[in-house]
Steps between C-alpha positions, in 0.01 A plus 500: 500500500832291599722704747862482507624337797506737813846411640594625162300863524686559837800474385478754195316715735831514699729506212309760302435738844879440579604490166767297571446093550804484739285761744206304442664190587614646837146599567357197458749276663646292118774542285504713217528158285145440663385847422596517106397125448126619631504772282600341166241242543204759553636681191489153320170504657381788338704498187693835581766666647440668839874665601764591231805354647777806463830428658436789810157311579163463362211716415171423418339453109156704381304128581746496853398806642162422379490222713665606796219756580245254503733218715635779715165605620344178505808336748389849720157455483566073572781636761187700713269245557745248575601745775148577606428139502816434728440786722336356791698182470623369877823360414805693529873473370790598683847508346791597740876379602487155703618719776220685560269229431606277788625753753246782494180410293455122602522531870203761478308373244240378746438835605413653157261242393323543793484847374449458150191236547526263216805617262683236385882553478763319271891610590723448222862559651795575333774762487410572114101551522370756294153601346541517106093605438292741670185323416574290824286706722552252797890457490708671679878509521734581827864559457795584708746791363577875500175646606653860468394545159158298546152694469441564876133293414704173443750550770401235799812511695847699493701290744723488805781281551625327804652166629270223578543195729289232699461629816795250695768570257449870502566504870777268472690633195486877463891545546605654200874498583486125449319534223105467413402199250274741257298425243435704201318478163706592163173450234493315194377835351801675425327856419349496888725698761704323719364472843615816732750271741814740452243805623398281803831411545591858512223618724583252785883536449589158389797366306429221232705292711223558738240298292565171359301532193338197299315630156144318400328591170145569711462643855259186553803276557695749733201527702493131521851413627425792772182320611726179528745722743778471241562897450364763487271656181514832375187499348210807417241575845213457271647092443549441834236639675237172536824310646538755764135534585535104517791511687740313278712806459571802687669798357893581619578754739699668216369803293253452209590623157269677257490459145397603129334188503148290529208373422285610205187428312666461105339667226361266217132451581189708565424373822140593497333171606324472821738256593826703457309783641449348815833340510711840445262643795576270738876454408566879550301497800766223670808515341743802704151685484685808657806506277366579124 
């Protein structure tokens, strides 16, 4: 017997579990346009109609709901071996900010596959990075916000603040009544909290005149110009702590800052492949081990 094509299935199995072809859409990454289009040419397929269309939405017909049981469980039941088959697959996706990429997990990326044995790891970087279907047992996703609301599971880091310089300017520039060159981060993500510079400024009893303050969109490029002995960076410990251990940096005599704010493993994905496994062991095992 012919089957209707299985791109087709998947997408009323969305539509008709959502019941709603805008959700569905969402889910599977395509514009409702997409969505309905697929739809009306598996009901041309079959010669009937799956949804009534009703202006609040759509709900399923007698042959729809029919359907739907059978496509629902058989997308489960095709959703579980795919999984089982993946399980003990080697390769491993990261998603995080460009940040943390190159400042923290690239300098020490030696040391976890000599840990891990033969995982192979992809980094996709990017300050918009998330994971849209659980089924991806070996992705993982690391993002930088308020951590105060974050399962205490996910949390990798809740950070300090502090100025950052290499290690000649910081012993040549640290008079703040001539004022510091500082560099700060204001994100491109408007709904992250601003960085906690007035509460450091506070703490250490400095005036804004005190810090001559250029703005980049990432703490990577602040941390740059430091390294280059331009300024100073006030960047997160957990960012700048392979720079230190190198000695490219050194930390400021001034007092750190803490914050609502840090490193987290984003929900979106299962996790359960020996791959992520391994890498969410040995991540919280190094990253501000003593400070979760």
């Amino acid at each position: 017997m012919k089957l209707p094509p299985l791109k087709a299935v998947r997408f009323f199995e969305a539509s008709a579990r959502w019941q709603s072809f805008k959700k569905a859409a969402e889910e599977l990454n395509v514009s409702p346009t997409a969505v309905s289009h697929q739809i009306r040419n598996l009901e041309e397929w079959l010669g009937v109609d799956l949804f009534y269309r009703e202006v609040s939405g759509v709900r399923l017909t007698p042959e729809g709901q029919e359907l739907y049981s059978v496509a629902n469980r058989a997308i489960r039941d095709l959703g579980e071996a795919i999984a089982g088959i993946k399980q003990d697959r080697s390769i491993l996706t990261v998603r995080t900010t460009s940040s943390f990429a190159s400042l923290w997990l690239l300098p020490r990326l030696e040391a976890f596959y000599e840990e891990a044995g033969a995982i192979e790891l992809e980094i996709v970087s990017g300050e918009v990075a998330e994971i849209r279907s659980g089924e991806r047992i070996n992705e993982l996703s690391i993002r930088f916000g308020d951590v105060t609301g974050v399962d205490a599971q996910q949390v990798l880091s809740r950070e300090r603040y502090n100025l950052y310089g290499a290690p000649d300017y910081v012993d040549s520039a640290m008079d703040p009544s001539s004022g510091i060159a500082v560099f700060t981060s204001k994100w491109k993500n408007a709904s992250l909290p601003s960085l906690p510079i007035a509460e450091f400024k506070a703490k250490n009893a400095l005036s804004d005149q005190s810090l001559r303050e250029s703005r980049f969109d990432q703490e990577l490029f602040g941390v740059q110009q430091a390294i280059a002995g331009r300024g100073l960076v006030f960047a997160s410990e957990t960012l700048c702590s392979a720079l230190i251990r190198d000695n490219l940096l050194v930390e400021s005599g001034f007092l750190p800052v803490d914050s609502g704010l840090g490193f987290y493993l984003n929900e979106g994905a299962e996790n359960e492949g020996l791959a992520a496994l391994k890498f969410v062991g040995w991540i919280k095992s190094v990253i501000r081990p003593n400070d979760r």
